[in-house]
C-alpha positions in Angstrom: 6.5 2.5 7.0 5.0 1.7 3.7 2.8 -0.9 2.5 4.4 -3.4 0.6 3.1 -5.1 -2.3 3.0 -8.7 -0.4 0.4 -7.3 1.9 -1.5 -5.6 -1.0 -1.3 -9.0 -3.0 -2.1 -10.7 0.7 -6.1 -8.1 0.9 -6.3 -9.6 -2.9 -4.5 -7.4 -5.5 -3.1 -9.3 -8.6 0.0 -8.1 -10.8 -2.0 -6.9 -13.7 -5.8 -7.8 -13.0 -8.0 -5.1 -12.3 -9.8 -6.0 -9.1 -11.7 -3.2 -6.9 -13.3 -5.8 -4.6 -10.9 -6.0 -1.8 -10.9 -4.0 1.5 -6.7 -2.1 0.6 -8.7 -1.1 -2.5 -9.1 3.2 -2.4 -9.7 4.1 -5.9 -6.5 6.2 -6.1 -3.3 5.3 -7.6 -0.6 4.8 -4.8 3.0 3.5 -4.1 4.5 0.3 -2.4 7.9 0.0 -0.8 8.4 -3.0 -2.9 11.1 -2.7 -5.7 10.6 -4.5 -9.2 13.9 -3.6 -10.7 17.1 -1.2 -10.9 18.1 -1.0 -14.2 21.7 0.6 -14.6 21.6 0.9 -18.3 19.2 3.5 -18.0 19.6 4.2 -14.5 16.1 4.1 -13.3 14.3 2.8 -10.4 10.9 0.4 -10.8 9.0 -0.2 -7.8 5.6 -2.4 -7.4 2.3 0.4 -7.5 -1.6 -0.1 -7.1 -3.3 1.7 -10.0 -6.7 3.6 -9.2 -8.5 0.7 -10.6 -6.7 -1.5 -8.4 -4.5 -3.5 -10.4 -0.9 -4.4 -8.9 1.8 -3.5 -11.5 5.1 -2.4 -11.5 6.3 1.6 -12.9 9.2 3.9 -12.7 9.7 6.7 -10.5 8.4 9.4 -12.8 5.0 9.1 -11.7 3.6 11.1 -9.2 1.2 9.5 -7.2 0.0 9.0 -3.5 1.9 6.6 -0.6 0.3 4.4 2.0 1.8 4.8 5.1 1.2 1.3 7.9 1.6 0.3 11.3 2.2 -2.9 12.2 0.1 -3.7 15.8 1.5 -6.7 18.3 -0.7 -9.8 18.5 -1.6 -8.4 22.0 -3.6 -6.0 20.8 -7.4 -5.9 21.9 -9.0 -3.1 19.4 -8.6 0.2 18.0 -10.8 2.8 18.1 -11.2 5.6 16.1 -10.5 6.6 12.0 -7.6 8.6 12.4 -8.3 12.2 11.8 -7.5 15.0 14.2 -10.4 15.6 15.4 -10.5 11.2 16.0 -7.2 9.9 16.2 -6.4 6.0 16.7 -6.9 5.0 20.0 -5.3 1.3 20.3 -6.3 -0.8 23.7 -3.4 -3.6 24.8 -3.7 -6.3 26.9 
């Protein structure tokens, strides 16, 4: 799936502070799955984004910037090896 902004906001992201000292922040602008609002007048959507400086905010769907794609791992999980390239994929070791 994609991240949502209650896990951005959960690493340390605020709506509207610019903070790049928590570990979710990448420097790039990207999407989360989280809406703001619909508005029908105007029919457009608003989700919740993370700016390149690393400030949660809302915009519409205009924009075109990047997603971040997450897994969610069990508790049982022991550790993951690897950084998730091609060449080094994700290795994940279970109980």
């Amino acid at each position: 799936g994609l991240i949502t902004a209650d896990e951005v906001a959960f690493a340390g992201a605020q709506n509207g502070l610019i903070n790049q000292k928590y570990y979710l922040y990448t420097g790039t602008s990207y999407w989360t799955m989280s809406p703001y609002i619909f508005t029908s007048y105007t029919a457009e959507s608003i989700l919740m984004a993370i700016y390149s400086s690393g400030q949660l905010a809302f915009d519409n769907l205009v924009k075109s910037i990047g997603i971040r794609p997450v897994i969610n791992l069990k508790p049982d999980v022991l550790y993951v090896n690897g950084i998730g390239t091609e060449n080094d994929p994700y290795i994940i070791t279970i109980k």
